[in-house]
N, C-alpha and C positions, 0 to 999 in steps of 0.2 A: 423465799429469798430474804437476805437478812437485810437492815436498812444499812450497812455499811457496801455489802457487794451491789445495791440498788444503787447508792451515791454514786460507786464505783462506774457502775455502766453507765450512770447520767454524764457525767466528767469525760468521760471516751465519747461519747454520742456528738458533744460539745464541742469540746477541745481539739478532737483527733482533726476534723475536716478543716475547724477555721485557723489552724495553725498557719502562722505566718510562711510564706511559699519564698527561699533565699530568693534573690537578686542575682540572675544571671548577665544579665544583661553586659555588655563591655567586651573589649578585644579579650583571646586567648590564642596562643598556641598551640598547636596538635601534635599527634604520634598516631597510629595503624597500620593496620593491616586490610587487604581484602584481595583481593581474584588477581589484578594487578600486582599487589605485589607490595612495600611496605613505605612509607610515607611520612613527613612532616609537611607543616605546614600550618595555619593561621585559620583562627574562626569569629564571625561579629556575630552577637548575640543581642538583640534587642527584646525586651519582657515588657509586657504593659501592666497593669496593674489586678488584672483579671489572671497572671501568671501566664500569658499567653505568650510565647517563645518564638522567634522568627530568627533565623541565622543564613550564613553564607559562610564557607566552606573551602578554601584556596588552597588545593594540595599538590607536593611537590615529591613526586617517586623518588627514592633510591636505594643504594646499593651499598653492601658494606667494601671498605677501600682498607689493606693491610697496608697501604703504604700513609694512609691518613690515619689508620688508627681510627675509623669512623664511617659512620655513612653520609655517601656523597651523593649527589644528585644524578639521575640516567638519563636524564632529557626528557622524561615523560612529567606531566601534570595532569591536575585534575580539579575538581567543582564540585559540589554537593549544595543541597541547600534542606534546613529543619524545618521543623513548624509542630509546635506542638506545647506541652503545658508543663509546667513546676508544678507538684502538687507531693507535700511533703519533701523526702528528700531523693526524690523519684525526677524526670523529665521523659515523658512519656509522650510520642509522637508517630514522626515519619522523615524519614530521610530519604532526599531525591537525586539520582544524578539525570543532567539532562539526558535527552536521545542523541543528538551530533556527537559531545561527547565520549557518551557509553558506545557508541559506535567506533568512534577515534580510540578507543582503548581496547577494544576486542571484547568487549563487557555483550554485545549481541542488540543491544536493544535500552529503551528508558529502562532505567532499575530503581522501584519502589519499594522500602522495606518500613516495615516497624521498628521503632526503637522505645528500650525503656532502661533509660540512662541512670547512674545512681549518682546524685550531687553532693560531694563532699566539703565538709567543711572542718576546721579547725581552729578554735577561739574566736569564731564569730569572722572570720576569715573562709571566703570559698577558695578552696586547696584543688579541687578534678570534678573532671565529670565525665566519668567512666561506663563503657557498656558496651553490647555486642550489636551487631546489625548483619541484615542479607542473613536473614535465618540464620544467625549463630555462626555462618561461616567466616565472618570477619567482627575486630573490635577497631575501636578508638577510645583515645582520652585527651581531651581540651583541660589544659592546665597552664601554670603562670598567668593567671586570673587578672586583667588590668580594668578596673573600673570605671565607670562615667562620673562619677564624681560631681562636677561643676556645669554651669551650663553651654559651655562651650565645650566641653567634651563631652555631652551629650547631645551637641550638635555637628560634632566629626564623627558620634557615634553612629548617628543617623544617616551623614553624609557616606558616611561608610559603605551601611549596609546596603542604601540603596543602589551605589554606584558597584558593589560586588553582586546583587541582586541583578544588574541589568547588565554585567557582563559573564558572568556566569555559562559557563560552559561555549565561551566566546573563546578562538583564537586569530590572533592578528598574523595575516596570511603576508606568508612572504619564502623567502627561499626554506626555512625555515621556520614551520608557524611556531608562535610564544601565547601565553595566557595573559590575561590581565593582571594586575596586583595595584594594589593601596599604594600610594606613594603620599608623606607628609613632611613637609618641611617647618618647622613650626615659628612663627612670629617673622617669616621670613620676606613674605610681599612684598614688604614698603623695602628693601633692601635688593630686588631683584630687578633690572632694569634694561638686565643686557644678557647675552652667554656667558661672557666673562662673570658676570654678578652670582648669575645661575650654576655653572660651574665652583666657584667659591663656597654657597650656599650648601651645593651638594656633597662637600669635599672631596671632589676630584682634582688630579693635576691638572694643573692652568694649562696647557702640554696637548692635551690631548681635543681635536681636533672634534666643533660644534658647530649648531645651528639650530637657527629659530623659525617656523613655520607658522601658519596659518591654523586651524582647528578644522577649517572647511579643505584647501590644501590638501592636510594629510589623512582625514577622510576621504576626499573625494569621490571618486566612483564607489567607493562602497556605501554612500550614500544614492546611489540613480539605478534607479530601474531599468531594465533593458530589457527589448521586447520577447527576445527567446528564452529569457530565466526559468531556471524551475520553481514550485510554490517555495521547494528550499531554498533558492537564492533570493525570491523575492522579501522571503523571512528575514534572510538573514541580513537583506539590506533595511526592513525595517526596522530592527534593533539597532543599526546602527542609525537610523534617522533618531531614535528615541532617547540613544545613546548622547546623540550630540546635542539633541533639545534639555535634556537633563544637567551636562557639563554647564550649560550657557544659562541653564532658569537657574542653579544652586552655586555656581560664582561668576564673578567677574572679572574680565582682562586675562580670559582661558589663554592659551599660546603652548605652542609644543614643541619641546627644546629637544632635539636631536646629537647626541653623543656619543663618540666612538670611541671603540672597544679601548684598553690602554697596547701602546706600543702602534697602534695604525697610526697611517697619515693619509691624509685626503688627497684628491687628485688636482690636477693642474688647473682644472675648473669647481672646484670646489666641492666636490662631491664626495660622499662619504664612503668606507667600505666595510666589510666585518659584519659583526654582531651589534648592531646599534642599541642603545637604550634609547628609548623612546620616551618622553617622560608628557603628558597633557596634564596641566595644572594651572591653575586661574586660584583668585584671592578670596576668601571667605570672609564674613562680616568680623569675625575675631586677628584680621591682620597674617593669619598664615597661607599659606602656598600647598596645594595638599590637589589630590587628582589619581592618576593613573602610572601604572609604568607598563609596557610592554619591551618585546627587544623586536625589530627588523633585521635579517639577515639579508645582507643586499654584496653580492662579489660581483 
């Protein structure tokens, strides 16, 4: 061996592995495909410094529409969550949907697969992160890459993850069940005092017909045990107990503002009808309003 092809293989032996592993970490948005059917939707990615990858995964089915010229949403949703590693320009893991879920989706059962994602970048800019999953039968790509930057967004990045992590393959049961989703209103707390304020805040019409609740309230029974539950409903109230210790330990002054659909009007007694957006959000140490959204369908 010559001492140049010798330097050669020392420089790879070295170099190849400790190469710096990009920064995933941060919100992105999604596109795919798999068994259901094709999809966008939103992904939080936190990376520790060991390249160790943890995400949540909030997806929203649809359909292509010739009168939108685009794909619209079919009412179905979905969850997924990652776990796994950067290592060069690779992110190589597992991808999980829960069991309720892959159940509620005709999926059969939990669905585990391998993933080995390719991470793109461009001028020192991450551009996608693109790959196949569920043995090749389906792909995805997380792109429009938004980073944590500061220390306050990488403490909504956090706040994030864990609040997608803990609802995760959760649906808010009503005539109509909905998924959870991120909700942020930014620098907005000290400005929110009332519905009116909130409604302002959110930019909807002043018009459209609100209300402010309790956290305990509109949990309610989905918090209590009850003595002929299955192990599944006893689950599924504990999540919601953990649910609500998590909203109350990571902000303060939670409250959940209740909004109907545009064009309803409430009843005589004040009740609400339609598609409600449902919004739980309490203040973080950096001044903003940030939390949950789901929708209640209540006629």
């Amino acid at each position: 061996m010559t001492r140049l092809a010798a330097s050669l293989l020392l420089l790879l032996a070295f170099a190849g592995p400790g190469l710096a592993a990009p920064d995933v970490s941060g919100a992105w948005d999604l596109i795919g495909q798999d068994a259901v059917g094709r999809y966008r939707g939103t992904a939080t990615l936190t990376q520790d410094a060991q390249g160790r990858v943890q995400g949540t995964l909030t997806l929203e089915y649809v359909r292509w529409s010739w009168s939108a010229r685009g794909y619209v949403s079919n009412g179905r949703f979905g969850a997924a969550r990652l776990s796994g590693r950067v290592q060069g320009d690779h992110l190589t893991g597992v991808r999980r949907v829960d069991a309720g879920l892959a159940g509620s989706l005709g999926l059969g059962g939990p669905l585990q697969s391998s993933i080995r994602y390719r991470v793109f970048e461009r001028g020192g800019r991450l551009t996608a992160i693109r790959g196949g999953h569920s043995n090749g039968r389906a792909w995805e790509q997380l792109h429009a890459h938004r980073p944590a930057s500061s220390t306050r967004d990488q403490d909504l990045l956090r706040l994030r993850a864990d609040l997608e992590a803990a609802t995760s393959g959760m649906l808010w049961m009503s005539e109509s069940d909905h998924p959870f989703s991120w909700v942020q209103l930014d620098g907005a707390a000290d400005g929110v005092r009332s519905v009116a304020d909130f409604k302002a805040a959110l930019g909807v019409e002043a018009t459209r017909p609100a209300e402010e609740r309790t956290l305990a309230a509109t949990f309610g029974w989905r918090t209590q045990h009850q003595p002929d539950e299955t192990p599944e409903e006893a689950a599924e109230v504990e999540r919601y107990v953990r649910l609500q210790a998590l909203l109350q330990a990571r902000l303060t002054d939670v409250r959940v503002y209740r909004v109907a659909p545009p064009g309803a009007a409430g009843s005589s007694n004040g009740d609400l009808f339609g598609a409600i957006d449902v919004y739980i959000v309490g203040r973080n140490a950096h001044g903003d309003l940030v939390g949950l959204r789901t929708v209640s369908v209540e006629t």
